[in-house]
Biotite code that builds the C-alpha atoms (Angstrom):
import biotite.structure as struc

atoms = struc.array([
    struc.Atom([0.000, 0.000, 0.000], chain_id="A", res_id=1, res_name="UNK", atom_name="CA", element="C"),
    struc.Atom([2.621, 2.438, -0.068], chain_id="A", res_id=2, res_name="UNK", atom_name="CA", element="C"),
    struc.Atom([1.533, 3.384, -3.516], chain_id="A", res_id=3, res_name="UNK", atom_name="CA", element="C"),
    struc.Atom([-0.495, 6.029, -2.158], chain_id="A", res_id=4, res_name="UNK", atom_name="CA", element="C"),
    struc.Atom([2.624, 8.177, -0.691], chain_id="A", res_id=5, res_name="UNK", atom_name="CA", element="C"),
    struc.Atom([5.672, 7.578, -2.376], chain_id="A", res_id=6, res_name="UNK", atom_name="CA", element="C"),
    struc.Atom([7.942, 9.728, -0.058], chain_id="A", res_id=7, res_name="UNK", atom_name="CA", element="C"),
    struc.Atom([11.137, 7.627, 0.263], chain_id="A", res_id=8, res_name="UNK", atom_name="CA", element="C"),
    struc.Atom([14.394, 9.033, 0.908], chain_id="A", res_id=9, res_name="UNK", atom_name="CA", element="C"),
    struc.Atom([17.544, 7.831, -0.029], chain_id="A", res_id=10, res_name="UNK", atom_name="CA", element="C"),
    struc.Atom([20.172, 6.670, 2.671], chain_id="A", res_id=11, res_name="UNK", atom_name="CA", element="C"),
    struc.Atom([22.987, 8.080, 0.798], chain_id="A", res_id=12, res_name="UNK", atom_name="CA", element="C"),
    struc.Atom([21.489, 11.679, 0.889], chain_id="A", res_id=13, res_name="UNK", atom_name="CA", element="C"),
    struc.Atom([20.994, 11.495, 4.511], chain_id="A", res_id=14, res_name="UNK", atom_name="CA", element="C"),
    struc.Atom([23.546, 13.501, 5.996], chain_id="A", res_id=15, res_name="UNK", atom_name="CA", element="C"),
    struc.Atom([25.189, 12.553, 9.364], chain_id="A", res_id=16, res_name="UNK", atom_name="CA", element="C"),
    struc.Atom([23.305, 15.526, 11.060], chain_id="A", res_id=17, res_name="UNK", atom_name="CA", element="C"),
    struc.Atom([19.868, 13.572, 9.755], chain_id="A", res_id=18, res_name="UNK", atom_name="CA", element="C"),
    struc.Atom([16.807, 15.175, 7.509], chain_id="A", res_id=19, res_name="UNK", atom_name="CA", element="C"),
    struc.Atom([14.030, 17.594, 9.007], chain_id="A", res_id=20, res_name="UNK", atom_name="CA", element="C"),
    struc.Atom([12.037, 18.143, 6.408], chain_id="A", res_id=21, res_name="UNK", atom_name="CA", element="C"),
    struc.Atom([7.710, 18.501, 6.461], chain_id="A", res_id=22, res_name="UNK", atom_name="CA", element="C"),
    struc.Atom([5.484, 16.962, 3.480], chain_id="A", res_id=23, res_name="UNK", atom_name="CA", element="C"),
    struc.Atom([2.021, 17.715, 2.321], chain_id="A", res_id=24, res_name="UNK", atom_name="CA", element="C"),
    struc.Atom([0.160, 15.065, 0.361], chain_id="A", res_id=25, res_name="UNK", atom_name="CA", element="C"),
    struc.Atom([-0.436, 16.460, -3.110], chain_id="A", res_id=26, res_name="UNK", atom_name="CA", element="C"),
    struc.Atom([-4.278, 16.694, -4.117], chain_id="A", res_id=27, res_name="UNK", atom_name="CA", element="C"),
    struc.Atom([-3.449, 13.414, -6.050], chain_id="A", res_id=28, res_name="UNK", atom_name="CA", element="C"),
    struc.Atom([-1.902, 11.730, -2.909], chain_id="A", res_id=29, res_name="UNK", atom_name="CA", element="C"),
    struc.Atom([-5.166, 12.727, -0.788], chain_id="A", res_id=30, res_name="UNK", atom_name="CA", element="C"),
    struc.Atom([-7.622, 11.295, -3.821], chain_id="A", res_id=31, res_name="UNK", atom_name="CA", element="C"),
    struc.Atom([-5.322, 8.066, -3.531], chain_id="A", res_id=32, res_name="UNK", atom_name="CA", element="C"),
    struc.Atom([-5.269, 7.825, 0.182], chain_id="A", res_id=33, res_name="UNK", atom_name="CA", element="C"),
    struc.Atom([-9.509, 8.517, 0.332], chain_id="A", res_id=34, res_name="UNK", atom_name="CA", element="C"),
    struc.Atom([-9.746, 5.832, -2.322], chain_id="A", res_id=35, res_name="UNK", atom_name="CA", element="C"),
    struc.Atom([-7.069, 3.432, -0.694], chain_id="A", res_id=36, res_name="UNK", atom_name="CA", element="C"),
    struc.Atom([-9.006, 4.047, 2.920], chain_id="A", res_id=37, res_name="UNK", atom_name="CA", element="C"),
    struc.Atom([-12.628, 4.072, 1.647], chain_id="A", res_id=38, res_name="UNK", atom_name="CA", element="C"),
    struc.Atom([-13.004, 7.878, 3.243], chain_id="A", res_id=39, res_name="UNK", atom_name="CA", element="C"),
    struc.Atom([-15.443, 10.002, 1.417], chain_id="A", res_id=40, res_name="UNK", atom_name="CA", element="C"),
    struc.Atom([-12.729, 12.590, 1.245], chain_id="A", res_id=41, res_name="UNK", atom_name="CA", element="C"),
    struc.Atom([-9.026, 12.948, 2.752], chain_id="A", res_id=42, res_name="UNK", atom_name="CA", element="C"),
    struc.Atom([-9.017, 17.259, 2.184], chain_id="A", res_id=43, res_name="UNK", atom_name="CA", element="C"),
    struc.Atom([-5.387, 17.079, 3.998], chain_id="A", res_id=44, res_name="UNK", atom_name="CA", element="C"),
    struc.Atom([-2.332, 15.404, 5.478], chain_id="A", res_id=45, res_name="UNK", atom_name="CA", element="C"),
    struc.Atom([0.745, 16.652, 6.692], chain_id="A", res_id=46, res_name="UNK", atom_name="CA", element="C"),
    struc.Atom([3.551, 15.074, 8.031], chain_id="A", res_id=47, res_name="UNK", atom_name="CA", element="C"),
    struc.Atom([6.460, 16.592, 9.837], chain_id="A", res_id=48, res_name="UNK", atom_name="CA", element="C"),
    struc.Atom([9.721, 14.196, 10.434], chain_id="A", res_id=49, res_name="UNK", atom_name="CA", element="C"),
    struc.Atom([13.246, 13.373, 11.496], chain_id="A", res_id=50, res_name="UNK", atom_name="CA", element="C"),
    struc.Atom([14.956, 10.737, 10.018], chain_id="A", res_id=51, res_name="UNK", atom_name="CA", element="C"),
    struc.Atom([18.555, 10.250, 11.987], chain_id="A", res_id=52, res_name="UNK", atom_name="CA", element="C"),
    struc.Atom([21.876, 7.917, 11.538], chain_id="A", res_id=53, res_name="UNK", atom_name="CA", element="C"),
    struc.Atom([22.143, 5.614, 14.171], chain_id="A", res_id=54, res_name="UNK", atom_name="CA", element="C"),
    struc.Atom([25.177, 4.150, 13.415], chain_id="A", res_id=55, res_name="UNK", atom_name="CA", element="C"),
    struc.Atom([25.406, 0.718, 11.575], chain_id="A", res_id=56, res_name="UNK", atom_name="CA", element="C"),
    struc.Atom([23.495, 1.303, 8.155], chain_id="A", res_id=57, res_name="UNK", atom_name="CA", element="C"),
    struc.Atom([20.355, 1.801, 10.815], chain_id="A", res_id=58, res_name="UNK", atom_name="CA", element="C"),
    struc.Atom([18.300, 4.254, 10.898], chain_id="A", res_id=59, res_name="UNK", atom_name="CA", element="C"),
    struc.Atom([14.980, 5.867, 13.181], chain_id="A", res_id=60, res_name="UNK", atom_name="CA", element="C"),
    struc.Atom([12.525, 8.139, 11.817], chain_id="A", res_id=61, res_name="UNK", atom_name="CA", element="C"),
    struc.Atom([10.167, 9.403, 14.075], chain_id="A", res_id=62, res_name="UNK", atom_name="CA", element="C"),
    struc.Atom([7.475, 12.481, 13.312], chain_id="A", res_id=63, res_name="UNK", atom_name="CA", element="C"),
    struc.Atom([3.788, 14.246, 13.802], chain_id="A", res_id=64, res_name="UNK", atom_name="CA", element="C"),
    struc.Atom([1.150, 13.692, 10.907], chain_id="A", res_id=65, res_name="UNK", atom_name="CA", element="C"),
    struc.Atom([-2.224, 15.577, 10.716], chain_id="A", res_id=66, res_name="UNK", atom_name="CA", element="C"),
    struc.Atom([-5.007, 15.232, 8.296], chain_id="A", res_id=67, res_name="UNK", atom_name="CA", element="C"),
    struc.Atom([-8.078, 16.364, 8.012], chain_id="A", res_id=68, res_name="UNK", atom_name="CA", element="C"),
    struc.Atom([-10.983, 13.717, 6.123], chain_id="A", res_id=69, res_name="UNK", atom_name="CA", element="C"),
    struc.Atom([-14.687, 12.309, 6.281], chain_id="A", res_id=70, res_name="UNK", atom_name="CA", element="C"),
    struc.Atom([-15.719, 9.295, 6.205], chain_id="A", res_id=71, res_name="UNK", atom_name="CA", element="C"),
    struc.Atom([-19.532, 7.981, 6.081], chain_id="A", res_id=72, res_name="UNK", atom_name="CA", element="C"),
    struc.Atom([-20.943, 7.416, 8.965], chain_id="A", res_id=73, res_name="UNK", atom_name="CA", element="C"),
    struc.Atom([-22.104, 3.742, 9.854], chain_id="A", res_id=74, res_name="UNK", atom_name="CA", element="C"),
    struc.Atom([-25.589, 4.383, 10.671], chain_id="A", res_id=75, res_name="UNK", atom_name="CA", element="C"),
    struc.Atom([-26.866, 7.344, 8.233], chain_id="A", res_id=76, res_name="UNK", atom_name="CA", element="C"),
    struc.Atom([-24.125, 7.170, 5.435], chain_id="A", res_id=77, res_name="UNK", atom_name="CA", element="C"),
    struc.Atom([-23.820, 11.156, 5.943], chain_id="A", res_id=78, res_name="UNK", atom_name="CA", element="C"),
    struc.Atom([-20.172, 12.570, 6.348], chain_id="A", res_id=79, res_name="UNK", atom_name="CA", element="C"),
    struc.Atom([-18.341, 12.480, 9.395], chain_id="A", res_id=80, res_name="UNK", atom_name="CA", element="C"),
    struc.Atom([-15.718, 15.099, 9.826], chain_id="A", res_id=81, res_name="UNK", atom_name="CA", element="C"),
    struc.Atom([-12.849, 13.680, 11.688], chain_id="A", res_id=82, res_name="UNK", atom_name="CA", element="C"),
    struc.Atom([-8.897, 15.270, 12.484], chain_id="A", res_id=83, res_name="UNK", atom_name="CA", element="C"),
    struc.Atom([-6.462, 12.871, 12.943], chain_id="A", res_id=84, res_name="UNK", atom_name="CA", element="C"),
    struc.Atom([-3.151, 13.813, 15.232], chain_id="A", res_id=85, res_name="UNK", atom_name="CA", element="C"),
    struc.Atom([-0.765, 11.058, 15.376], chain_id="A", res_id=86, res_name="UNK", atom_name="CA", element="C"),
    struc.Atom([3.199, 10.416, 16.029], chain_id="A", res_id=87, res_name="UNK", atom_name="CA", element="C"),
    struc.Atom([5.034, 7.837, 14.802], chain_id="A", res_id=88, res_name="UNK", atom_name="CA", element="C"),
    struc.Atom([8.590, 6.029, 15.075], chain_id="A", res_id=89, res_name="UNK", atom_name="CA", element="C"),
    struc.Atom([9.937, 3.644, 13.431], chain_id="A", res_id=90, res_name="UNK", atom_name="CA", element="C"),
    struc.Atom([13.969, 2.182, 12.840], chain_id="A", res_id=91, res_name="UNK", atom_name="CA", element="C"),
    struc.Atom([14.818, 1.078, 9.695], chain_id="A", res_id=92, res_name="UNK", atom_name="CA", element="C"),
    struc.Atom([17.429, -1.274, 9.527], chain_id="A", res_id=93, res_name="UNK", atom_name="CA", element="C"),
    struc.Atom([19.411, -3.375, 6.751], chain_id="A", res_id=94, res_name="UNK", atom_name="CA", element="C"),
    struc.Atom([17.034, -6.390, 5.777], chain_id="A", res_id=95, res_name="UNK", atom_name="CA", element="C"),
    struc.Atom([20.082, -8.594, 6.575], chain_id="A", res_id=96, res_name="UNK", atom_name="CA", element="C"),
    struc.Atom([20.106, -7.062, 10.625], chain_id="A", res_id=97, res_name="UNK", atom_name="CA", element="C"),
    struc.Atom([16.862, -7.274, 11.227], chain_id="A", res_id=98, res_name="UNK", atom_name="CA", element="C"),
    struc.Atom([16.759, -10.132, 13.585], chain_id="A", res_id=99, res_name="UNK", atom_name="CA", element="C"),
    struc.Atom([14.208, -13.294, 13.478], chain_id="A", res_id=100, res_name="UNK", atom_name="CA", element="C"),
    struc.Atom([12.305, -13.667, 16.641], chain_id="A", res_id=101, res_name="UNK", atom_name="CA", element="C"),
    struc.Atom([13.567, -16.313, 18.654], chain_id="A", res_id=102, res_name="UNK", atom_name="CA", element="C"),
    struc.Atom([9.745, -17.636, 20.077], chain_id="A", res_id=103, res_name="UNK", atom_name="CA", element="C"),
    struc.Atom([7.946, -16.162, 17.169], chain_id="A", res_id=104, res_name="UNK", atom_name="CA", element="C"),
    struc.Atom([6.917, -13.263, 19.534], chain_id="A", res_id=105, res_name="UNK", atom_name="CA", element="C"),
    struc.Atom([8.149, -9.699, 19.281], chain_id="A", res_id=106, res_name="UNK", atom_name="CA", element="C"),
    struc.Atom([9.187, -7.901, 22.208], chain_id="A", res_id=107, res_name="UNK", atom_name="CA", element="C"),
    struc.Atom([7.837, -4.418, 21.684], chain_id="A", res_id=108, res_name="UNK", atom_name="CA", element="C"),
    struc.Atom([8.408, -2.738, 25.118], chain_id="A", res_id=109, res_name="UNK", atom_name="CA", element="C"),
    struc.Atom([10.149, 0.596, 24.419], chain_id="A", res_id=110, res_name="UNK", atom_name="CA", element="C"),
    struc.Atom([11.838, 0.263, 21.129], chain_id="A", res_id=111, res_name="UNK", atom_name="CA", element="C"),
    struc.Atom([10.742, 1.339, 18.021], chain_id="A", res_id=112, res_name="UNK", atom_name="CA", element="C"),
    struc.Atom([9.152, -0.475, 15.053], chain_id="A", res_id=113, res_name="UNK", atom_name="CA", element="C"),
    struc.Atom([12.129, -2.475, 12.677], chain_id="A", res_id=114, res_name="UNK", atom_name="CA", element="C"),
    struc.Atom([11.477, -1.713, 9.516], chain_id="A", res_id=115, res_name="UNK", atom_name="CA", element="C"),
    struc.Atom([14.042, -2.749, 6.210], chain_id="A", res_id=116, res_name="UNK", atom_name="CA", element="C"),
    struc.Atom([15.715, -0.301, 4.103], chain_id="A", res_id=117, res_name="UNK", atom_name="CA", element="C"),
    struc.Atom([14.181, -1.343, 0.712], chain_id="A", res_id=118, res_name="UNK", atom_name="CA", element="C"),
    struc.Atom([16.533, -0.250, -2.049], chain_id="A", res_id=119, res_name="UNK", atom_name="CA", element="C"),
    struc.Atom([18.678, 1.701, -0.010], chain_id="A", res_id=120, res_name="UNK", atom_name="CA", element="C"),
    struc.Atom([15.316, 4.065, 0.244], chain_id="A", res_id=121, res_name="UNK", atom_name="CA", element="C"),
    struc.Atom([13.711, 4.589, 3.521], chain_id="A", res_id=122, res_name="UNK", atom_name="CA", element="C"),
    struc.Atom([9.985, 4.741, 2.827], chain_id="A", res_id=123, res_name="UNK", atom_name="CA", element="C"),
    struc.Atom([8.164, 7.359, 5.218], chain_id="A", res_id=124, res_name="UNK", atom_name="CA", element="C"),
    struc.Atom([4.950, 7.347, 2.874], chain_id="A", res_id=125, res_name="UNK", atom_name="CA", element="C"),
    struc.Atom([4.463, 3.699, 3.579], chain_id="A", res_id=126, res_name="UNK", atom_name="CA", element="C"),
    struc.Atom([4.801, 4.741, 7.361], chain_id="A", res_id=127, res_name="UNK", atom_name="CA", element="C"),
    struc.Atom([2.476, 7.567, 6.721], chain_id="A", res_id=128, res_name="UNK", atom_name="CA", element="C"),
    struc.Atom([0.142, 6.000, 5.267], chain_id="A", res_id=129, res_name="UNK", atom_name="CA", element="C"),
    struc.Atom([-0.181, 2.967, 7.951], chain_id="A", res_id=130, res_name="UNK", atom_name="CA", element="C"),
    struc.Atom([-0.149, 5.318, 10.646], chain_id="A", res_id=131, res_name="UNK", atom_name="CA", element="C"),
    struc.Atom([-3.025, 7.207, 9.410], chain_id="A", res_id=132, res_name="UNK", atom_name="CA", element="C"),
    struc.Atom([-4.921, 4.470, 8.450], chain_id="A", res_id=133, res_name="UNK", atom_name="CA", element="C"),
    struc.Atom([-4.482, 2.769, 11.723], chain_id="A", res_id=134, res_name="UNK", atom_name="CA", element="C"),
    struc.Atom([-5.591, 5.886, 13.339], chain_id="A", res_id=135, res_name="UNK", atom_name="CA", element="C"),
    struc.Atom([-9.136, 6.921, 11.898], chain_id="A", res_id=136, res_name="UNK", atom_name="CA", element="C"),
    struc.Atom([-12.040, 5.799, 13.518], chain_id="A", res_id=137, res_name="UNK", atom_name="CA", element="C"),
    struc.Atom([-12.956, 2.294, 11.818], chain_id="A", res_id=138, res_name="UNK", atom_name="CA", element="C"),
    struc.Atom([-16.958, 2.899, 13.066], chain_id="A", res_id=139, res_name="UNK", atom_name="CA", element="C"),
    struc.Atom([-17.465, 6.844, 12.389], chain_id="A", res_id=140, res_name="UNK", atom_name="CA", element="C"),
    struc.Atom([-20.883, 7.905, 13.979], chain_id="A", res_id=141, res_name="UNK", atom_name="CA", element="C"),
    struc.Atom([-22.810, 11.359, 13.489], chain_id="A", res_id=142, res_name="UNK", atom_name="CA", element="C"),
    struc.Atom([-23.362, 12.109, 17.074], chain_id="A", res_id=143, res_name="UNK", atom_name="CA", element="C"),
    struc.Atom([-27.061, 11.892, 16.478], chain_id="A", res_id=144, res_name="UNK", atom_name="CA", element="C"),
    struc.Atom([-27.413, 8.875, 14.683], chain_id="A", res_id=145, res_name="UNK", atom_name="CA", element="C"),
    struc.Atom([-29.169, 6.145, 16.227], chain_id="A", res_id=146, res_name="UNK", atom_name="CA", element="C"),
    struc.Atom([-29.836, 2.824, 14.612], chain_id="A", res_id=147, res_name="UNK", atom_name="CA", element="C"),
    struc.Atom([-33.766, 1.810, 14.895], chain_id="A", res_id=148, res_name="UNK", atom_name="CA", element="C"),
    struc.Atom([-33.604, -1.883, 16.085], chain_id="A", res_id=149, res_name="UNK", atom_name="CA", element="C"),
    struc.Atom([-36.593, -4.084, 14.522], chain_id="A", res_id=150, res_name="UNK", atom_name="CA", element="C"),
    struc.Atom([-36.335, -7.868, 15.570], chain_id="A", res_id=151, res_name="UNK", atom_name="CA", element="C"),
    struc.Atom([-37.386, -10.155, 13.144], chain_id="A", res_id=152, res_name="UNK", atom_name="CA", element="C"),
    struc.Atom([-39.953, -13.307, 13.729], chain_id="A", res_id=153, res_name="UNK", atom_name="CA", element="C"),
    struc.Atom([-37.619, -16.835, 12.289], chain_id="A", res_id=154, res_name="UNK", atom_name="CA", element="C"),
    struc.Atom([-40.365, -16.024, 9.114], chain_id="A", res_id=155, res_name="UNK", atom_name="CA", element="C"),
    struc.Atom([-38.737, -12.799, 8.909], chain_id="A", res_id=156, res_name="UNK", atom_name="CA", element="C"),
    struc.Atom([-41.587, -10.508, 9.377], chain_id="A", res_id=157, res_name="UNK", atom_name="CA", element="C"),
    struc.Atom([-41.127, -7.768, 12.120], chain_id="A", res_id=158, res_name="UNK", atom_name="CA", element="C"),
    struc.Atom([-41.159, -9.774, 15.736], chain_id="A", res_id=159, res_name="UNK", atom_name="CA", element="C"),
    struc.Atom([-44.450, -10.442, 17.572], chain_id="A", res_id=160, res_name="UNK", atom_name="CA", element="C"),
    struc.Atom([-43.712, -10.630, 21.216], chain_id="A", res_id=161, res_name="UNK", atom_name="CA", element="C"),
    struc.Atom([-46.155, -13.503, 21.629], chain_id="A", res_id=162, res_name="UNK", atom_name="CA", element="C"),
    struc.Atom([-44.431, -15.396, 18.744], chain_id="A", res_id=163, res_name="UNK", atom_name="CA", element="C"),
    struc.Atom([-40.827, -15.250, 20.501], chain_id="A", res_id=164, res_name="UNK", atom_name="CA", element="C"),
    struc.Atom([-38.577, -18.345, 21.187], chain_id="A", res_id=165, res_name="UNK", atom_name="CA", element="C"),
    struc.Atom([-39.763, -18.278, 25.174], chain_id="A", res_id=166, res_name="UNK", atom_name="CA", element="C"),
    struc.Atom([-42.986, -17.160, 24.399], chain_id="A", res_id=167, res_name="UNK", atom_name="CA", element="C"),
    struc.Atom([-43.373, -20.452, 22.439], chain_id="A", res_id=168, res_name="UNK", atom_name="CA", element="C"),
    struc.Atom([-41.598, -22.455, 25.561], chain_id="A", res_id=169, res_name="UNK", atom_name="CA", element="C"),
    struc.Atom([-43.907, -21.469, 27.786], chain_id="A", res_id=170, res_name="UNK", atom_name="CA", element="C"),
    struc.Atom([-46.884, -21.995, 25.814], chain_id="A", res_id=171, res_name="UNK", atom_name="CA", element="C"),
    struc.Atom([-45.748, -25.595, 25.739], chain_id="A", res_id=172, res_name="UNK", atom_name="CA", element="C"),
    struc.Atom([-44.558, -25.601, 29.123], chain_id="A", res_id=173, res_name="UNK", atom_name="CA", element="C"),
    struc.Atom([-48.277, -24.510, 30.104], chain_id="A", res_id=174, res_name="UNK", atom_name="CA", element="C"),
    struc.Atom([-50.165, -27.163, 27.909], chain_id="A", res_id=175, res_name="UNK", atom_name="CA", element="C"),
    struc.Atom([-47.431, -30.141, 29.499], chain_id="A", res_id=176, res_name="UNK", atom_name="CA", element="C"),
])
């Protein structure tokens, strides 16, 4: 998915003091990343980043994004507005360092996300992009919407209370 933002940087123009640089999606990028994240409209994203040497061939980059979108809501379908504030960090590492998990777990205490260095690119707009879409709401609600709750009878019609499961127990609980 990192189709929709391709902001990679090169290792080899990373300078030993790191990059601080700030990117806003193109009009493009936001039509991508609304299509990509079913959102009735992605109107902005910014993110604002560090990427610094760590010694090694590694690397962290760690930054703010912001975006503004809609999406539909669940119950009425109408737009829900929704800003979306998020930090993110993440190493990026050699593929050949990254270690294999010795029990199949990850320990994820305090250290960063491992990421590879894909073609000697570092690729923030696939980070981007995964943080925001982790981040929106994945059940967006007007706050007035309520969903009207009609039970149906096992014949599908709207629900008679006399006709329910128990009602039907006891009437054959009365007659035994």
């Amino acid at each position: 998915m990192s189709g929709e933002l391709t902001w990679d940087h090169a290792v080899l123009d990373i300078p030993e003091s790191g990059l601080l640089t700030e990117r806003r999606a193109t009009p493009e990028e936001l039509e991508a990343i609304a299509r990509a994240l079913e959102l009735v409209v992605c109107s902005s994203l910014t993110a604002a980043y560090t990427i610094m040497p760590t010694g090694g061939g590694h690397y962290r980059l760690s930054g703010r994004l912001q975006a503004s979108l809609e999406q539909a809501c669940v119950v009425t379908l109408e737009p829900v507005a929704e800003a979306v504030d998020e930090t993110f960090d993440v190493a990026f590492w050699p593929e050949v360092d990254i270690p294999e998990p010795a029990s199949g777990e990850i320990d994820i205490d305090d250290e960063p996300e491992i990421e590879p260095i894909v073609v000697g690119q570092i690729q923030v707009g696939r980070v981007v992009f995964e943080c925001l879409a982790g981040a929106i709401d994945p059940f967006p609600r007007k706050a007035d919407a309520a969903l009207e709750h009609v039970a149906a009878s096992p014949r599908g019609r709207p629900d008679d209370r006399s006709e329910t499961p128990f009602a039907v127990l006891a009437k054959i609980k009365e007659k035994g």
